[in-house]
Each structure stands twice: as C-alpha cells, then as structure tokens.
PATITI-437807 format. One line per 5 residues: number of its first residue (from 0); their letters; for each residue x, y, z of N, C-alpha, C. Coordinates in steps of 0.1 Angstrom, whole numbers, plus 5000, padded with zeros to 4 digits. Example, Ala and Ser with C-alpha at 12.3 -4.5 7.8 and 13.67 -1.06 7.14 Angstrom:
BEGIN
0) AS) 5132/4943/5078/5123/4955/5078/5132/4967/5078 ~ 5128/4978/5071/5137/4989/5071/5129/5000/5079
! end
This chain:
BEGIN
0) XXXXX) 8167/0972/1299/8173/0960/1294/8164/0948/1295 ~ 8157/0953/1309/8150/0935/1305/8138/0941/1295 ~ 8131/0949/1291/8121/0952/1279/8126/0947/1270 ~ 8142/0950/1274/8150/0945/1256/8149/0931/1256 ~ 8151/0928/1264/8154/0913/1265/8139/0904/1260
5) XXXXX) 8130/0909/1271/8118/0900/1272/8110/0901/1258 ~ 8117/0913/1247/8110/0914/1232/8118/0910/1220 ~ 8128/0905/1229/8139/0900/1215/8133/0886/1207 ~ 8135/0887/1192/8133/0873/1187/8136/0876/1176 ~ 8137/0863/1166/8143/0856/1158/8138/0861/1144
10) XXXXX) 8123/0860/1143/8119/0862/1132/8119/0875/1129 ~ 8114/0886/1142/8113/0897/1131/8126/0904/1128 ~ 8139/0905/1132/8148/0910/1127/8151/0904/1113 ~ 8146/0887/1112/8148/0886/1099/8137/0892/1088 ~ 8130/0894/1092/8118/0900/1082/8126/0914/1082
15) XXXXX) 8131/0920/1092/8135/0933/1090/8145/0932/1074 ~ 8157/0922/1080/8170/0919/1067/8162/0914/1053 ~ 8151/0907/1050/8147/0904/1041/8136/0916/1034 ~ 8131/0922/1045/8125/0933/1038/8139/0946/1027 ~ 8148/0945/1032/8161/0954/1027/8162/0945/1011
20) XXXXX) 8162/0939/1012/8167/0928/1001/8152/0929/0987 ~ 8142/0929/0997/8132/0928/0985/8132/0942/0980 ~ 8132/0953/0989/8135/0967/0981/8146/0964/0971 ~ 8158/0959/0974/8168/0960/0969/8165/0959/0954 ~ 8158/0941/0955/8151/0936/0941/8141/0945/0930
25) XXXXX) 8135/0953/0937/8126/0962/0934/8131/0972/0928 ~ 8143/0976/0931/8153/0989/0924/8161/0986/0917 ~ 8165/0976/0913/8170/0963/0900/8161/0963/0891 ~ 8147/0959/0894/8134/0961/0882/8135/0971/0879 ~ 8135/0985/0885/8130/0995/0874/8145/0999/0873
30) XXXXX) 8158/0997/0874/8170/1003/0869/8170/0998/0856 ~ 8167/0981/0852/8162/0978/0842/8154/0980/0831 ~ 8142/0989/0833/8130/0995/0832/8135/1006/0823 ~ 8141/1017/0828/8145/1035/0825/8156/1036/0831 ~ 8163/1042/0820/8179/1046/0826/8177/1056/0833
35) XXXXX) 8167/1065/0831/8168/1074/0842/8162/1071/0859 ~ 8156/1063/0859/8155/1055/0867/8166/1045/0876 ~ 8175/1041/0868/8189/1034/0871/8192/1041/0880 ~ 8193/1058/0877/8205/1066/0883/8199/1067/0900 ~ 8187/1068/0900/8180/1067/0915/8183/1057/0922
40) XXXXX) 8181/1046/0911/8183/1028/0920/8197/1030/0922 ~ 8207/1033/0916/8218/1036/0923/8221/1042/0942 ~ 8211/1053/0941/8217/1062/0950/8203/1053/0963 ~ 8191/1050/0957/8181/1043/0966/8191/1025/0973 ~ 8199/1015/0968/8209/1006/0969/8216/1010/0978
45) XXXXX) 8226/1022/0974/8234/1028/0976/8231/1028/0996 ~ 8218/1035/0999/8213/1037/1009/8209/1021/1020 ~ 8204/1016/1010/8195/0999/1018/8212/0995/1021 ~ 8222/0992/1014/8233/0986/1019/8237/0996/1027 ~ 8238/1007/1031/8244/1011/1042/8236/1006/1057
50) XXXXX) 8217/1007/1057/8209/1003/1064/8213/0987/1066 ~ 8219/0977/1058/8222/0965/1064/8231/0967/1067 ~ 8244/0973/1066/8256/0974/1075/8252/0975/1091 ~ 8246/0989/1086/8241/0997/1104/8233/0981/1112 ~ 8228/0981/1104/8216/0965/1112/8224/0955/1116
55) XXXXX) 8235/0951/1110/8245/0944/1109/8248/0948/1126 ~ 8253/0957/1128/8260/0963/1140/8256/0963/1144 ~ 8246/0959/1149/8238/0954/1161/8238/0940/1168 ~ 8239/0935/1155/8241/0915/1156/8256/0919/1157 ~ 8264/0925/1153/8277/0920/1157/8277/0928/1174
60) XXXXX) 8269/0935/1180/8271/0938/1197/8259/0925/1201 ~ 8256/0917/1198/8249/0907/1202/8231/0909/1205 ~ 8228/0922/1202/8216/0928/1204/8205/0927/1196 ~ 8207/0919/1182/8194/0925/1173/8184/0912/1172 ~ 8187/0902/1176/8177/0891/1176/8186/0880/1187
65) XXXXX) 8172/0871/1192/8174/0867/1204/8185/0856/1203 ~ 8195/0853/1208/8206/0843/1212/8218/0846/1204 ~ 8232/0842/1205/8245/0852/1200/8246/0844/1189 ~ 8241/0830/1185/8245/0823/1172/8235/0835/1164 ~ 8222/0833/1166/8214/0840/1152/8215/0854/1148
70) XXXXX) 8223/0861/1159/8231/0875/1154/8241/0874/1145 ~ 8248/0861/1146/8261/0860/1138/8254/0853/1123 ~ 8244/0846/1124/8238/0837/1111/8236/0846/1105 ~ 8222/0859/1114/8217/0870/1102/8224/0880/1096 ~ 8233/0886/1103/8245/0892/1100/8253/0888/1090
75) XXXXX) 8254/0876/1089/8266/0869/1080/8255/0865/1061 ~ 8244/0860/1071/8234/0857/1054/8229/0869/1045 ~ 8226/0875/1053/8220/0891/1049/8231/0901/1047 ~ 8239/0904/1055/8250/0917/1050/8262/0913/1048 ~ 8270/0904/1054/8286/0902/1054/8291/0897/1041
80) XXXXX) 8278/0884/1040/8281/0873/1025/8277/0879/1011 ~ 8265/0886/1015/8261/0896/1001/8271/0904/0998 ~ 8270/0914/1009/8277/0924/1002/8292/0923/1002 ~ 8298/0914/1000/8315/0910/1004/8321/0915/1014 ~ 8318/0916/1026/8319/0920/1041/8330/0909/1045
85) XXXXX) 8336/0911/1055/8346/0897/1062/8341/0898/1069 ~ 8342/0882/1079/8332/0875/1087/8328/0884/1100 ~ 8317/0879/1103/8312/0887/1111/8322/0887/1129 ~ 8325/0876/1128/8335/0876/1140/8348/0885/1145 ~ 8352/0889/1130/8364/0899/1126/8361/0909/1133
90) XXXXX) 8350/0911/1126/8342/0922/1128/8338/0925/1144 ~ 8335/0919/1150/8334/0924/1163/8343/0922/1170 ~ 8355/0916/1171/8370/0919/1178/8370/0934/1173 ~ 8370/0936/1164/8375/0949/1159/8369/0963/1165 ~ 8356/0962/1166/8346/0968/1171/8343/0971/1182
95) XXXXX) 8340/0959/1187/8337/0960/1203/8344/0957/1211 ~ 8358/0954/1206/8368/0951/1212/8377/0958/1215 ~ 8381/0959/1201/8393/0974/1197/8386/0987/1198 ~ 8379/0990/1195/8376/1007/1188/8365/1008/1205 ~ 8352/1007/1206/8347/1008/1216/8353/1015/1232
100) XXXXX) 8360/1004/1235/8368/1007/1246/8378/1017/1246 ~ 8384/1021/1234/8397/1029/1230/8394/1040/1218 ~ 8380/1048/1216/8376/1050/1209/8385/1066/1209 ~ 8391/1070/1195/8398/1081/1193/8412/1082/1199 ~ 8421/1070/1205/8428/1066/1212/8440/1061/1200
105) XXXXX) 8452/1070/1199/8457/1067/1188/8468/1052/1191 ~ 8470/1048/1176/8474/1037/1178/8467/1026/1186 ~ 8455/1023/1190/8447/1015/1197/8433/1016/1184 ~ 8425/1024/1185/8412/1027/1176/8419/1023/1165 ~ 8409/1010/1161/8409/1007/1144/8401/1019/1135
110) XXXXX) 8395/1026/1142/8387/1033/1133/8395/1046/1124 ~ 8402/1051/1141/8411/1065/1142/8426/1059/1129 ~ 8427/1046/1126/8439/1043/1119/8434/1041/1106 ~ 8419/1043/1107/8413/1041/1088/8415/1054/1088 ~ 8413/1068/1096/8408/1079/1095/8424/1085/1088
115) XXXXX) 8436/1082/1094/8449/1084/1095/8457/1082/1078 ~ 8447/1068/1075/8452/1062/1063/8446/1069/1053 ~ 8434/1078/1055/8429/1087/1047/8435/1103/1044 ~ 8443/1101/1050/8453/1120/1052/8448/1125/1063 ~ 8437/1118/1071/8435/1135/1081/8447/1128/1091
120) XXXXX) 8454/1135/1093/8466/1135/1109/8469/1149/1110 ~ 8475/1148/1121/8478/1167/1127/8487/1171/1117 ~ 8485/1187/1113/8494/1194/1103/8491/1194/1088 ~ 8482/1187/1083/8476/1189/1072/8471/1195/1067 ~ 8470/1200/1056/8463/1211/1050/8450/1212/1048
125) XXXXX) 8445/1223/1047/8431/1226/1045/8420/1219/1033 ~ 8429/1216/1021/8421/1208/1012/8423/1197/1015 ~ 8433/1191/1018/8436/1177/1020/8421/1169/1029 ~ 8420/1181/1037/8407/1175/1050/8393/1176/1038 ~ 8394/1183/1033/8382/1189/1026/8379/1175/1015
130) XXXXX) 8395/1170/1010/8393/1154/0997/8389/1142/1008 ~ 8393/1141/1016/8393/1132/1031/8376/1130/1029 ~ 8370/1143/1028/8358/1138/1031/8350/1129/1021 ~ 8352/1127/1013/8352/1125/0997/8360/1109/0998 ~ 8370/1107/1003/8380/1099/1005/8373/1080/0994
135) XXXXX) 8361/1077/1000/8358/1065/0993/8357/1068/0973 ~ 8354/1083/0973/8349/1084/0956/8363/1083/0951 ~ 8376/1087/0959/8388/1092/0954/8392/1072/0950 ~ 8406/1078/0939/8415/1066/0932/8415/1057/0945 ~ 8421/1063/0957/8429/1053/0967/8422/1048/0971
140) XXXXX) 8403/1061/0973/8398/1053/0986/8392/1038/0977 ~ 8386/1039/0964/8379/1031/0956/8392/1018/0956 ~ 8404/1017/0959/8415/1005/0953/8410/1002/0969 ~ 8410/1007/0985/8408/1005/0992/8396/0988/0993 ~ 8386/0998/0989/8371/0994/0990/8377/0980/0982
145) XXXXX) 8386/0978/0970/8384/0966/0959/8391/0959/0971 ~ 8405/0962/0973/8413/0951/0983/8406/0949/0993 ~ 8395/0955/1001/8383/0950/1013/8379/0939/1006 ~ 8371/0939/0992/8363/0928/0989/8372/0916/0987 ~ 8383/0921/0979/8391/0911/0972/8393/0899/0981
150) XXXXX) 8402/0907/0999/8401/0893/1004/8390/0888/1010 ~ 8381/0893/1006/8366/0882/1011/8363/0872/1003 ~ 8367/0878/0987/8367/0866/0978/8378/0858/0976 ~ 8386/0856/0980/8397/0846/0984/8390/0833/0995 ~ 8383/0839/0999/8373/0826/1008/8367/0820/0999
155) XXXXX) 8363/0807/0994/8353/0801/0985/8337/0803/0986 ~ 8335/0804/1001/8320/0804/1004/8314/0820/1003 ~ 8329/0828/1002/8325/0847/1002/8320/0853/0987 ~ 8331/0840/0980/8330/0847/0966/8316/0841/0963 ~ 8311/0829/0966/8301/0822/0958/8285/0830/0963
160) XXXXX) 8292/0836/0975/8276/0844/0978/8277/0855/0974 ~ 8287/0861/0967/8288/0874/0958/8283/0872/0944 ~ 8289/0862/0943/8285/0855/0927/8268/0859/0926 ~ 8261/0849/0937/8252/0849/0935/8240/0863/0933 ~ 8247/0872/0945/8240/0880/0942/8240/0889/0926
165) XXXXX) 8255/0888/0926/8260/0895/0908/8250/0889/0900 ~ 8247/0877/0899/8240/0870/0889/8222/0873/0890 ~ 8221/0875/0902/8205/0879/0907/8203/0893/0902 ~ 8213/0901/0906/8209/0916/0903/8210/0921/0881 ~ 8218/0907/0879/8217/0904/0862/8201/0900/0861
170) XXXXX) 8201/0891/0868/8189/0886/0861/8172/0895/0860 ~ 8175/0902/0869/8164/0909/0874/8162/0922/0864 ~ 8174/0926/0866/8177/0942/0859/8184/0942/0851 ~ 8192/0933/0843/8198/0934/0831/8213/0942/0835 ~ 8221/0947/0822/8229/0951/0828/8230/0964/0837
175) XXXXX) 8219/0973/0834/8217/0985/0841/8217/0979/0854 ~ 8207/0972/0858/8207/0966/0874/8218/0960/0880 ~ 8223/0955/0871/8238/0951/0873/8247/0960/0881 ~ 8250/0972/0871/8261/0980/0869/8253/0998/0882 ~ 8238/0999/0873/8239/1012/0889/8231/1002/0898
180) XXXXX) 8229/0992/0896/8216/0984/0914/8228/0974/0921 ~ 8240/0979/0913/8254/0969/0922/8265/0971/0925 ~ 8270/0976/0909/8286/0978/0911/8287/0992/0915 ~ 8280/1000/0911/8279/1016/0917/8277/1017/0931 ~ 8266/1012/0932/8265/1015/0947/8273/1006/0958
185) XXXXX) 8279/0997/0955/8285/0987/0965/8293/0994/0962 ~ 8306/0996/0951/8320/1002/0949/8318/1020/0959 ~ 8312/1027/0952/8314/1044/0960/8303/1048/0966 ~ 8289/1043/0966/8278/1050/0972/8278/1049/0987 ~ 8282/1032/0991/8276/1026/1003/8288/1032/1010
190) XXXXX) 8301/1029/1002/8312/1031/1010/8313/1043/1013 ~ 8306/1057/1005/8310/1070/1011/8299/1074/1018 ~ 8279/1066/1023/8278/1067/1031/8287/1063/1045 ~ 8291/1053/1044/8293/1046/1061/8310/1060/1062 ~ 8314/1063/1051/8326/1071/1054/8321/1084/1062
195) XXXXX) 8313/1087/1060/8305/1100/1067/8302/1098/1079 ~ 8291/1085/1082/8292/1082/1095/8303/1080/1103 ~ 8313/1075/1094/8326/1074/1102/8329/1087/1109 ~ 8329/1096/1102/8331/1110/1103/8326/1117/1110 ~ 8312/1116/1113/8302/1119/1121/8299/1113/1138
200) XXXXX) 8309/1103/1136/8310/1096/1152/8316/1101/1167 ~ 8329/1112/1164/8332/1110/1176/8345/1123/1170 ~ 8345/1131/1179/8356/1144/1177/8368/1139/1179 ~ 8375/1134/1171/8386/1123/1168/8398/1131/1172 ~ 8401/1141/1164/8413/1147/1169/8413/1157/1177
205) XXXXX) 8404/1157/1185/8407/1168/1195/8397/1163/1210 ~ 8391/1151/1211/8383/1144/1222/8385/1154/1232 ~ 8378/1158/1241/8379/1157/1256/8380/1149/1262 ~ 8392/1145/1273/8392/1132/1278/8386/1137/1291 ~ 8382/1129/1298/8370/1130/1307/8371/1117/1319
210) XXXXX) 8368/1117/1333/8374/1108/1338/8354/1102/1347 ~ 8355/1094/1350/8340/1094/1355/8333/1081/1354 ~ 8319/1083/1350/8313/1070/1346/8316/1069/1328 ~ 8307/1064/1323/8310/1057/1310/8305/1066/1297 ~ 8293/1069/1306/8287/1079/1298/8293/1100/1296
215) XXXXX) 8298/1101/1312/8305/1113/1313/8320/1110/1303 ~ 8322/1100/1303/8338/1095/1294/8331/1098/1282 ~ 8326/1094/1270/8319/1092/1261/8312/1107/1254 ~ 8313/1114/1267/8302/1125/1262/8320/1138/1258 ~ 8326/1131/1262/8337/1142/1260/8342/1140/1249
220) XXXXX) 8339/1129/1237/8348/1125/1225/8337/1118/1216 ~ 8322/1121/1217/8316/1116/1212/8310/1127/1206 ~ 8297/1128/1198/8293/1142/1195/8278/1137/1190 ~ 8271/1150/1190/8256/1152/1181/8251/1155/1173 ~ 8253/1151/1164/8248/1159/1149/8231/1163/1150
225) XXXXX) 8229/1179/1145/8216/1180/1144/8210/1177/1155 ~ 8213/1185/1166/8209/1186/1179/8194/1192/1178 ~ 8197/1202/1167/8180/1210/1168/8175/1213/1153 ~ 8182/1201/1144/8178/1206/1126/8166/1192/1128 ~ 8156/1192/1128/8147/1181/1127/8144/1176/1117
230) XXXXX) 8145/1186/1103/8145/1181/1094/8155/1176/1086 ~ 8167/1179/1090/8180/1171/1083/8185/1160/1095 ~ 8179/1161/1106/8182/1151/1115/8171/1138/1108 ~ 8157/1141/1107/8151/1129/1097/8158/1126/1085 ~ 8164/1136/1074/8169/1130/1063/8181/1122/1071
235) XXXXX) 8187/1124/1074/8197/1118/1081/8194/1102/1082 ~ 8188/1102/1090/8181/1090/1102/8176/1081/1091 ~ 8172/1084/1079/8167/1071/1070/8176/1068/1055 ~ 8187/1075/1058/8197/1075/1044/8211/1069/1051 ~ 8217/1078/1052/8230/1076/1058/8232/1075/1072
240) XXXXX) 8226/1078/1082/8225/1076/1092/8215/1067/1103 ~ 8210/1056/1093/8202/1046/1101/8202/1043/1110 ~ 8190/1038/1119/8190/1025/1126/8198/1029/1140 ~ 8195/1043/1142/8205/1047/1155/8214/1055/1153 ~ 8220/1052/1144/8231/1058/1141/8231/1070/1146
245) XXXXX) 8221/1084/1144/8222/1099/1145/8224/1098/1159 ~ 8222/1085/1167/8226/1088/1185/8237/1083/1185 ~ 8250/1078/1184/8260/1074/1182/8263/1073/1196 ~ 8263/1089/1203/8266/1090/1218/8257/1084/1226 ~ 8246/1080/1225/8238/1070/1233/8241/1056/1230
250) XXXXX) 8244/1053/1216/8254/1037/1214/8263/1036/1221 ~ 8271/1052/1222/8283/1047/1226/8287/1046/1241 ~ 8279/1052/1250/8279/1053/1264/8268/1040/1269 ~ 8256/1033/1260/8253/1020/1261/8253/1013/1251 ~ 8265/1006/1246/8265/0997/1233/8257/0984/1238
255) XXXXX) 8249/0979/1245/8236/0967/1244/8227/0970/1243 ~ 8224/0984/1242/8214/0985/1239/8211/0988/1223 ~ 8198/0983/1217/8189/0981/1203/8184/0994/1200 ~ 8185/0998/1187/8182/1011/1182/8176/1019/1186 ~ 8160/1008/1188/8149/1016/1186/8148/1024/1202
260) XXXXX) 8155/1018/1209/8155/1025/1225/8169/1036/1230 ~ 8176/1039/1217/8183/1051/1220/8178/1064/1222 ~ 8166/1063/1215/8166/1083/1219/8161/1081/1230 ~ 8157/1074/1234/8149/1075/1248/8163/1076/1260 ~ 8171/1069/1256/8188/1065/1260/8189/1081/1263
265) XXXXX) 8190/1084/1251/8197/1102/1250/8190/1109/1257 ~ 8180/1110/1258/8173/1117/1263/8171/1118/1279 ~ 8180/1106/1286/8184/1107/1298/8203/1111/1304 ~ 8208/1114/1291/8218/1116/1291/8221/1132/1292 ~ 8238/1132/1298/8239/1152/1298/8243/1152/1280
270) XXXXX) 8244/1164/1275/8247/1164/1260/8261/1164/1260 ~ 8265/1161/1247/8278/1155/1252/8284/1171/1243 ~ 8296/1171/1246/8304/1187/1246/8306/1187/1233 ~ 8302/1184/1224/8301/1188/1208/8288/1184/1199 ~ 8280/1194/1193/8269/1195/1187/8269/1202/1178
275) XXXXX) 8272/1195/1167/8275/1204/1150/8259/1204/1148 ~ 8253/1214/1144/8241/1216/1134/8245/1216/1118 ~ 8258/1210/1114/8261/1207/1098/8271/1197/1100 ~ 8274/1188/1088/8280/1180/1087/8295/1186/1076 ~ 8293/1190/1068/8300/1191/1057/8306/1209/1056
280) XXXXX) 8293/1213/1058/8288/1228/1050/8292/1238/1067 ~ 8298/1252/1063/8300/1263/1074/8309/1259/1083 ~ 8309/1273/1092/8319/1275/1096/8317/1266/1115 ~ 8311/1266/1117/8305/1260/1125/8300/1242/1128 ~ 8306/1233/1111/8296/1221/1111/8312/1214/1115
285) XXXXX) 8308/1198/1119/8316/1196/1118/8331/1188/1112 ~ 8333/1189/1101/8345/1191/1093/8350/1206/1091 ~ 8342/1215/1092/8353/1226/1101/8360/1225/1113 ~ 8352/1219/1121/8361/1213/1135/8371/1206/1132 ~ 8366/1194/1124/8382/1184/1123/8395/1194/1119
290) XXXXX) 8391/1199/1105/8400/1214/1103/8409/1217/1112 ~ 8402/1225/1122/8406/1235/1130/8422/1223/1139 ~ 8408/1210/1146/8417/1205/1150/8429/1198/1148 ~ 8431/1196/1134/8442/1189/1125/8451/1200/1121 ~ 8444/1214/1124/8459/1225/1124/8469/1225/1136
295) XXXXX) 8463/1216/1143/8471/1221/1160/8482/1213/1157 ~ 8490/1213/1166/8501/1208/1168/8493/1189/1174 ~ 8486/1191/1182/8479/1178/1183/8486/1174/1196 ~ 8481/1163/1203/8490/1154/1212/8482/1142/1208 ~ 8492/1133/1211/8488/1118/1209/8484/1112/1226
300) XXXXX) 8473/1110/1229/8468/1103/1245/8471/1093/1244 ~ 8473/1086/1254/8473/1072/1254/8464/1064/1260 ~ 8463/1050/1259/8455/1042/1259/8449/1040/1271 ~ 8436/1038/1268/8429/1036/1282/8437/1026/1291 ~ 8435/1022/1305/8437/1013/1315/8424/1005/1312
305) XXXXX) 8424/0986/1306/8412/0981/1311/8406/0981/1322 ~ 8412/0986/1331/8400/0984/1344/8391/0995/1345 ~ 8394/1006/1335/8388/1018/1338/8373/1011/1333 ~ 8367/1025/1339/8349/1026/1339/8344/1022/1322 ~ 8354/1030/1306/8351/1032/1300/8355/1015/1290
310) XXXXX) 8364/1009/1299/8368/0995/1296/8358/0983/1294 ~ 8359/0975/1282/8351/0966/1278/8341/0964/1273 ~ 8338/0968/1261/8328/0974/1253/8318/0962/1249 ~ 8322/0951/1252/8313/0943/1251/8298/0946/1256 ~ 8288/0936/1248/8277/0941/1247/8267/0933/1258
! end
C-alpha cells in the first residue's frame, strides 16, 4: 500500500481516460469510412466503454489517482457524464457501501437484486437462466438500460454531456459512427459486457459462508474464472474483463488496492472454493453452476453484522 500510495498521481490516470476516448474517436473514423468496418467499431466501443466503466471503479474505491476529489472529477468527466452514468457519488454508496460488505447477501447486495430483477431466483427454469445471460440484448433488459440513462438525462448538466458526445461521434463518423460507434454499443454491447462480469463475480446463489479474516470470508462466495485457460483468461483481461477485473477475488478480499497490483494480491491468497475454466459453455463453466444452484430449494442468509472482519468495504 505504501508503493501504491508513494506512485499515485494525477496525470497519468488521466492520460490513461483520454487515451480510451481517442481510440474511441478513431473507431467513429473508420465506422464512417466502411460499413463493414462500422460492424467492428461497434463491438471495438462496445469494449473501450466497458474499460472506462472498470477504470471508473477504481476512482469510485478512491484508488486510481492521487486525492478523493480527482477520483470523483475523472470518473465523472471521462465515464459517468459521457457515457450517461449517475453521479459518481451514487455510485459508491452503492458499491462500497452496499454490495462490498454484503456481497450475495439477499435483500442487502444491490447487485444480487439487479441479478433477481433479471429471472435468476431459486426454482427457475433451465432456459430462463440460460435468457438471463443474454438479459441486457433482451426487450426488458434494453428498456432497463433506457430508464438507467433516462434519469441521468433529467439532470441538465448529464444530458448536455451526452449531447455532446452524440454530436462528436456525428461529426466524426457520420451517421454510421453515430449509430454502430454509439447507440449500439452504449444501448447492448457495453451493457452485456459489464452483465457478464456481473455474472462472473461471485457464486451468488449458493456462496459458502465462511467465518475468519476477510479474505477466508471472500474466498467462500467469490470465484476464478480461468484459473489455468491463459489464453481465454488474456482474451478476457482486455475485452470484457479489464483492468482487474479477471481477479475480482483479490478486489474483493482487498478493495484499495489498484489493478495493476492484484495478481501479485492473488497470488498470495488460498484459492477461493470455485474455479470455472468456462464462463457460458459446459457442464462444468460457470452458468452451469448458477443452474444447478437456482434448482435448489435455496436458503436466503442474512445479513452480515457490521462489526464483523468482512464489514466496511470502504477503500
């Protein structure tokens, strides 16, 4: 932590957020260029706004550049106001507040009550889990995604930094860049990566609860994707799973700590009791797990005690 500390600064996280943004621009040129081209800039967008989200998450645990205002400035300039995100402050009550400390903890996890509002709960059927995963491409999840932005643009200063980007990604790319370098990938791309991550975070309905330090707590309801796939653990790590993300259980057993020092994190950690080598696919990845677990009869745990070891997720 003090490495982290004594290397933290200002500028280069923002060169990091502005480097995201000039790709961005760059995939608006040629969506403009060749429609066959468009279809990539779609799915290439699609990716860079999930990577500002993830980066995002870091300024909102107070970690990604030095002092707690300029995590909330870059955060809010670069990912919340572009991409019609609600304020970054929301955002970390919800986060590091709610979900962290109570993670998989029903009726407490904001996360476990998006998961809920999607169909997966105990006793559900076998396809139902299987549309779940899909959930942002579907009618509901896409009206979801509109009413997210809608009330961002009910704020004056949310809509006007939407505007601007709508009008930037016109001017650059025409209506192709518009429509696949914006409305595609902001409406179903971005949102059904971060839904996967969502998915990929933590053995939701069926946790081990675990009593101990923070990290033995953590390791019982958190999980590993691609424990030993190196090469879909890299495709992973630069698409949909940025910036840390593939360690989720090293975020989540030390959420102050900055990306780039999780595996080193993990790699002092015991492994935590679930390790899918698939995400989607077999009998063994895990949304066959969720499956299995959403056939049970289920129990609902209850809420952590703040004073416990796993209490306080602040960063």
């Amino acid at each position: 932590m003090s490495l982290q500390r004594s290397r933290a600064t200002v500028w280069a996280p923002t060169l990091l957020l502005a480097g995201e943004w000039i790709q961005i621009f760059g995939w608006w040129l040629l969506a403009g260029a060749d429609p066959a081209l468009a279809v990539l800039a779609a799915g290439a967008v699609g990716v860079h706004f999930r990577h500002l989200q993830e980066i995002s998450h870091f300024a909102v645990h107070g970690v990604l550049a030095r002092g707690r205002r300029a995590n909330v400035v870059l955060a809010e300039l670069f990912a919340h106001l572009p991409m019609g995100l609600g304020p970054v402050r929301e955002r970390r009550t919800r986060h590091v507040r709610d979900h962290h400390p109570n993670a998989t903890v029903h009726g407490v996890d904001p996360n476990l009550t998006e998961l809920k509002a999607a169909g997966l709960v105990h006793g559900v059927r076998r396809g139902a889990v299987t549309r779940a995963a899909v959930y942002p491409l579907t009618v509901r999840g896409l009206w979801g995604t509109l009413t997210g932005i809608g009330r961002c643009l009910a704020r004056p200063e949310r809509a006007a930094a939407v505007l601007v980007v709508v009008v930037a990604a016109y001017a650059v790319g025409g209506w192709a860049g518009l429509v696949a370098g914006l409305v595609v990938p902001r409406l179903w791309l971005y949102p059904q990566f971060a839904w996967l991550s969502l998915l990929g975070e933590h053995t939701w309905f069926d946790p081990e609860r675990r009593t101990g330090s923070r990290a033995e707590i953590e390791a019982g309801r958190c999980l590993r994707l691609y424990p030993e796939g190196v090469v879909m653990g890299a495709v992973a790590s630069v698409t949909w799973l940025p910036y840390g993300d593939l360690h989720h259980y090293a975020h989540s057993a030390h959420p102050a700590v900055r990306w780039n020092y999780l595996p080193a994190v993990e790699r002092g950690l015991a492994p935590p009791h679930c390790t899918p080598a698939a995400l989607l696919i077999g009998p063994g990845s895990l949304l066959a797990r969720h499956r299995r677990a959403l056939a049970s009869a289920g129990g609902v745990p209850v809420a952590l005690d703040p004073s416990h070891p796993a209490g306080g997720g602040e960063a």
